[in-house]
GUNU-220012 format. One line per 2 residues: number of its first residue (from 1); their letters; for each residue x, y negated, z negated of C-alpha. Coordinates in Angstrom, 3 decimals, padded with zeros to 6 digits. Layout:
// GUNU-220012
NUM = A = X Y Z | ...
This chain:
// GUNU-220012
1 = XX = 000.000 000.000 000.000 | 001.236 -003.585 001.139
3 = XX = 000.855 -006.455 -001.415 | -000.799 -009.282 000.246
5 = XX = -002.218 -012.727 -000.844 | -005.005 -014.831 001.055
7 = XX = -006.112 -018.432 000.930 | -009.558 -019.176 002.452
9 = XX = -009.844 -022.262 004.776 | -012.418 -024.704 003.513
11 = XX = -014.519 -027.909 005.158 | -015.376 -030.754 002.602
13 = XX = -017.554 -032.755 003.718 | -017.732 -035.487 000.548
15 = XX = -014.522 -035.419 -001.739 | -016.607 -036.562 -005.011
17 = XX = -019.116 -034.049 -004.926 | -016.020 -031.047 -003.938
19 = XX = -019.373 -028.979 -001.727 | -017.296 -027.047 000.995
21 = XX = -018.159 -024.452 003.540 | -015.441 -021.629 004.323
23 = XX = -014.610 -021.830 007.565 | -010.999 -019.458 008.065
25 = XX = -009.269 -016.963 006.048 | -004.970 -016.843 005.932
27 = XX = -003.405 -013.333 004.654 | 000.280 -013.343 003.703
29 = XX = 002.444 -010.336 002.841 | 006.291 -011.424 002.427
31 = XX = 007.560 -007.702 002.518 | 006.626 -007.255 006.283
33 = XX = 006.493 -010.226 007.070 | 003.151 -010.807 008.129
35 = XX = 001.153 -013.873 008.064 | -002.036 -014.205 010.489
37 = XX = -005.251 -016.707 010.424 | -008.407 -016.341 011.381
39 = XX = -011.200 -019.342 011.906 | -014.383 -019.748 013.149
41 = XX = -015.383 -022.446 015.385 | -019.289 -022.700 015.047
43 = XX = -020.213 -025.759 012.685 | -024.102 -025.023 012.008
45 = XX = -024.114 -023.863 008.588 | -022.066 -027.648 007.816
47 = XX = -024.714 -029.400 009.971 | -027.520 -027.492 007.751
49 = XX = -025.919 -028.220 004.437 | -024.603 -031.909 005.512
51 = XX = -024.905 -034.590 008.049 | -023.481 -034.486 011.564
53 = XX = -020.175 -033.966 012.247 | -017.771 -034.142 015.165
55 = XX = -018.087 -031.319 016.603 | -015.541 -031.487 019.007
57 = XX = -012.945 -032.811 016.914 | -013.322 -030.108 014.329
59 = XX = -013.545 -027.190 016.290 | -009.790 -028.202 018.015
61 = XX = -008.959 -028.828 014.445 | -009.604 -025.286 013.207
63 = XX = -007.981 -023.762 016.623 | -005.189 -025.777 016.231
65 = XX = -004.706 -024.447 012.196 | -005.131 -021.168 013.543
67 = XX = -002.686 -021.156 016.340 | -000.085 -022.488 014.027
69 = XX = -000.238 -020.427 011.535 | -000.209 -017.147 013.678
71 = XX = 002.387 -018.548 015.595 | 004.652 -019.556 012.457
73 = XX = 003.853 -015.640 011.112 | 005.249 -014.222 014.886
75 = XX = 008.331 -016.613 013.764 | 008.907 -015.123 010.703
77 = XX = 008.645 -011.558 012.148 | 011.252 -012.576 014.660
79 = XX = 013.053 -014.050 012.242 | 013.700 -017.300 014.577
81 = XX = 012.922 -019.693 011.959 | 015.537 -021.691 010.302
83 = XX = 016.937 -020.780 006.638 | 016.011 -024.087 005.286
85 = XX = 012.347 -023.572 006.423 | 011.625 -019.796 005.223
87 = XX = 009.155 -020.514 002.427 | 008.554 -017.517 -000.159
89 = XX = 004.581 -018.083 -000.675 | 001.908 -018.207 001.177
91 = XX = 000.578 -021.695 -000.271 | 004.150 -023.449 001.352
93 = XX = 003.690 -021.893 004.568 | 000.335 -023.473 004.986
95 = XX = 001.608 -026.732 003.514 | 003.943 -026.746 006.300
97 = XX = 001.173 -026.316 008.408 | -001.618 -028.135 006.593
99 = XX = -000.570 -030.166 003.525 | -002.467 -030.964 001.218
101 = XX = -004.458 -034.099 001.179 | -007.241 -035.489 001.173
103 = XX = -008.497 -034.282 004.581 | -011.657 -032.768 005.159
105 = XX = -010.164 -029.166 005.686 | -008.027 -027.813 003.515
107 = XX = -007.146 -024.476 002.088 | -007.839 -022.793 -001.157
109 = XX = -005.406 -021.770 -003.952 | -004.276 -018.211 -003.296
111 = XX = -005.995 -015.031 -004.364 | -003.857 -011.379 -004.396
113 = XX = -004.973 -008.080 -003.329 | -002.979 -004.591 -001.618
115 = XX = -003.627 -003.500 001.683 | -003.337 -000.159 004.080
117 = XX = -003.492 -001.694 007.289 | -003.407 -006.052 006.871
119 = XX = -005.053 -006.895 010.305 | -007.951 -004.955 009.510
121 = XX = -008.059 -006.847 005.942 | -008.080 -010.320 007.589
123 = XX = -010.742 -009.045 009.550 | -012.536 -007.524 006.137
125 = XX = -011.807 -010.732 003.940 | -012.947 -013.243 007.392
127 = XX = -016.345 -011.500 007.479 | -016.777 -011.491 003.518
129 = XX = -016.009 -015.085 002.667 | -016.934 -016.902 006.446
131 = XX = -019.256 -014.972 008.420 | -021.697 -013.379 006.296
133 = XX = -022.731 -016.811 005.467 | -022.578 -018.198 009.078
135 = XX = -026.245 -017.424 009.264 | -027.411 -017.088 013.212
137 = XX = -024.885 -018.958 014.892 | -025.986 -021.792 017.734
139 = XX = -025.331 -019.076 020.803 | -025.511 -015.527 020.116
141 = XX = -022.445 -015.098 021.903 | -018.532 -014.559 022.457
143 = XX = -016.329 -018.405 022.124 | -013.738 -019.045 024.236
145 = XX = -011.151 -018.354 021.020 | -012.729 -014.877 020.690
147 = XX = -011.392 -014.036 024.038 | -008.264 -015.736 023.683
149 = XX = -007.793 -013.083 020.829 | -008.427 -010.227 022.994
151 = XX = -005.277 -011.932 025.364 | -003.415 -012.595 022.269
153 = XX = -002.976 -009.487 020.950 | -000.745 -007.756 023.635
155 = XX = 001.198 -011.261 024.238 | 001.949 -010.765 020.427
157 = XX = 003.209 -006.957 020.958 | 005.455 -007.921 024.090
159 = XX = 006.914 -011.061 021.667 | 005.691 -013.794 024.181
161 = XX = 003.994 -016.378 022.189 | 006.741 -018.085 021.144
163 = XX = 007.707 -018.726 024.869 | 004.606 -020.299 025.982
165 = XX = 003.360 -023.843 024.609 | 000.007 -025.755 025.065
167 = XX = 000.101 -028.199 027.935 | -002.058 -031.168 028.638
169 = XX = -002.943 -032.012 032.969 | -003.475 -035.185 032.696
171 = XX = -005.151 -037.591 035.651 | -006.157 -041.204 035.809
173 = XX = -009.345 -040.803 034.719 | -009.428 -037.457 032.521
175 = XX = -006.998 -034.564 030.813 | -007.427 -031.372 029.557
177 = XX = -005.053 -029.386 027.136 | -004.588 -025.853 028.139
179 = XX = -004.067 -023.055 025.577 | -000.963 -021.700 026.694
181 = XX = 001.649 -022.672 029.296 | 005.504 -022.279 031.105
183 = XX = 007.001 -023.723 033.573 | 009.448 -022.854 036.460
185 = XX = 008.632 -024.456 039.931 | 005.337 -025.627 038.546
187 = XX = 002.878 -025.403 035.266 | 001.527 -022.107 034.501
189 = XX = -001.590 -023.132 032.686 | -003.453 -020.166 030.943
191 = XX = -007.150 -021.148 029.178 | -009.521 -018.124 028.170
193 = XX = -013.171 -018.451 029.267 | -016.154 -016.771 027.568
195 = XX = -018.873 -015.259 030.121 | -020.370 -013.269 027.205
197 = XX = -022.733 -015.993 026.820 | -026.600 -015.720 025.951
199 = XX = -028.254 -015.913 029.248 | -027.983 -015.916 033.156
201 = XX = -028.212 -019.854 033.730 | -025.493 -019.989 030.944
203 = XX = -023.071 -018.147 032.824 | -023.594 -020.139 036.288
205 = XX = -023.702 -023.529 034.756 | -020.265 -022.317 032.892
207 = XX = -018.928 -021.401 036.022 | -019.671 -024.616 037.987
209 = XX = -018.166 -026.810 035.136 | -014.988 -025.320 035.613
211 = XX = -015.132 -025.304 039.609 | -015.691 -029.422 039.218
213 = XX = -012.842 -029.713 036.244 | -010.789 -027.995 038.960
215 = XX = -011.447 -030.795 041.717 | -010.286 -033.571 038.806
217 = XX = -007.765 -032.012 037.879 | -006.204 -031.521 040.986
219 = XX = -005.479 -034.950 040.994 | -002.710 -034.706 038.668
221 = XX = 000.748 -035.590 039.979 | 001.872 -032.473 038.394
223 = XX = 001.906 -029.128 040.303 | 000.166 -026.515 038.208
225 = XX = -001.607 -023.278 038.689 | -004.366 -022.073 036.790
227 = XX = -004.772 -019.205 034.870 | -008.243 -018.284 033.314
229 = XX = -008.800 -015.657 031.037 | -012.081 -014.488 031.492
231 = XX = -014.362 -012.688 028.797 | -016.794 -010.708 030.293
233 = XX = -020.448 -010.125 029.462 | -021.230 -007.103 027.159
235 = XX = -024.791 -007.322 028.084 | -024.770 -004.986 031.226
237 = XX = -028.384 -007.000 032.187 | -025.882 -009.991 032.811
239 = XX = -023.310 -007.999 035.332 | -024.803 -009.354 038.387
241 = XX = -025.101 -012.960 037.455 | -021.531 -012.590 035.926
243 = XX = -020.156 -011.573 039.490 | -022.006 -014.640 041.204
245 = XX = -020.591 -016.720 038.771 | -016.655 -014.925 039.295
247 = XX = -017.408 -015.300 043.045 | -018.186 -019.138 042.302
249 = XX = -014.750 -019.214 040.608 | -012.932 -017.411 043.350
251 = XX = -014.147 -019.361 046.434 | -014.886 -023.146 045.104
253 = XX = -011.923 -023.678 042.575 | -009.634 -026.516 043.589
255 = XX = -006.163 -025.635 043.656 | -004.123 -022.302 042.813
257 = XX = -006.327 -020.207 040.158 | -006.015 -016.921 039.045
259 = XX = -009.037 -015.257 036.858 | -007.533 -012.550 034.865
261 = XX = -010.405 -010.164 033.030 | -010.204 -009.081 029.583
263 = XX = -009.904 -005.726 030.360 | -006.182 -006.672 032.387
265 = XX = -005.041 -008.093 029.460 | -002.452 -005.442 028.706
267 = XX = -001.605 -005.671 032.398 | -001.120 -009.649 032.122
269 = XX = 000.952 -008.995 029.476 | 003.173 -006.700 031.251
271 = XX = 003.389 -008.926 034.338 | 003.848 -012.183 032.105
273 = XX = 006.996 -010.527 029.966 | 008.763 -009.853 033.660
275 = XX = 007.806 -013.189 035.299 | 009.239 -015.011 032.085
277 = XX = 012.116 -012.627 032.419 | 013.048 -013.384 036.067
279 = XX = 013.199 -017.378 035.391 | 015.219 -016.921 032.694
281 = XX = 015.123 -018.306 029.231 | 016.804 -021.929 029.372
283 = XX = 013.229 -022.344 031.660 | 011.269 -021.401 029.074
285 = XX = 009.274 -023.453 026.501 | 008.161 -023.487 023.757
287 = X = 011.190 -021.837 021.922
């Protein structure tokens, strides 16, 4: 059994009256190491306790915390940290991630348990203290960060993560950050996209906002090619919209795109870890 401690990741909403909703769990076991996050996006049980939020701004909030502090737990497996910054508890790795003020989000003091197998505690602790009080969430569906998890898992097992970096296109008139990136020649610009999504007009519309984010971003003075992650629909009533809305992707996109399905992911993985070892790692970023 693996000693492990966990800090849950909280929302306040009003710092007098200290009412929070979880909204992430962190485990940490120094022995391995290990050190993983998970978060949840959806914001409706804080709109039914409190006022309206930003939605927007907190769900790249809670991404963000959770990207970091998987990331900076791949960096301590690697051991590619420095010595000065190898903390010994799980509360100053998040501080280094999250410190603690008085922001709305902020994690909890740590709690201790053992574990067998520590991914599938994560997974145990995140549905105990953040979903099962989620209530029905606003779409009955897959996110976007869902399926980036399904991609992330074999990029993880090849080592990869710490060679690819978010990346902003940016035009005139609009940007959009990307999840994951490297360069050689041009950007390669990888964002995961949910089709597991509620209904058929869902998917479509989905589609067609991407196919017209693809004709603005083209604009961009920086050669890029896109890379989408798709998620596919687990509702096998939704297979045939699902393919009109690929075929949308495939034929109207602006630009070089690539739509990579979930179930390629070990695949993409495979074909990423050669392509990043062909240019070589003083083109890498990221490091």
């Amino acid at each position: 059994m693996i000693p492990y401690s966990f800090s849950i990741l909280r929302y306040f909403h009003d710092g007098v009256t200290s009412e929070f909703v979880n909204v992430g769990v962190a485990v940490y076991a120094g022995d391995i190491p290990y050190l993983k996050a998970k978060c949840t996006i959806q914001y409706g049980r804080i709109t039914r306790m409190f006022d309206r939020i930003d939605g927007d701004r907190f769900k790249q909030m809670v991404r963000y915390i959770e990207e970091a502090v998987t990331n900076l737990g791949f960096r301590l497996r690697q051991r590619t940290l420095p010595f000065a910054e190898v903390a010994t508890s799980l509360e100053a790795l998040l501080q280094s991630v999250l410190p603690a003020d008085d922001s709305a989000i902020q994690f909890s003091g740590p709690s201790y348990g053992v574990s067998a197998d520590l991914d599938r505690t994560l997974a145990e602790l995140y549905e105990r203290y953040v979903e099962r009080y989620g209530g029905e969430q606003e779409v009955p569906s897959r996110s976007d960060d869902e399926v980036w998890r399904v991609f992330r898992a074999p990029l993880e097992r090849h080592h990869l993560l710490a060679h690819l970096t978010p990346k902003r296109i940016s035009t005139p008139d609009y940007g959009y950050q990307f999840r994951a990136a490297w360069k050689n020649e041009i950007w390669h610009v990888y964002e995961p996209v949910s089709f597991d999504l509620v209904g058929p007009a869902s998917l479509l519309e989905k589609a067609n906002r991407w196919v017209g984010r693809s004709a603005t971003l083209a604009e961009s003075e920086e050669p890029f090619k896109m890379h989408l992650l798709i998620g596919e629909p687990q509702d096998e009533s939704l297979r045939d919209v699902f393919n009109r809305a690929s075929n949308i992707l495939r034929r109207k996109m602006t630009g070089p795109t690539e739509l990579i399905m979930e179930s390629e992911a070990d695949a993409f993985a495979n074909d990423l870890e050669r392509e990043l070892g062909v240019h070589g790692a003083n083109q890498l970023l990221g490091l």
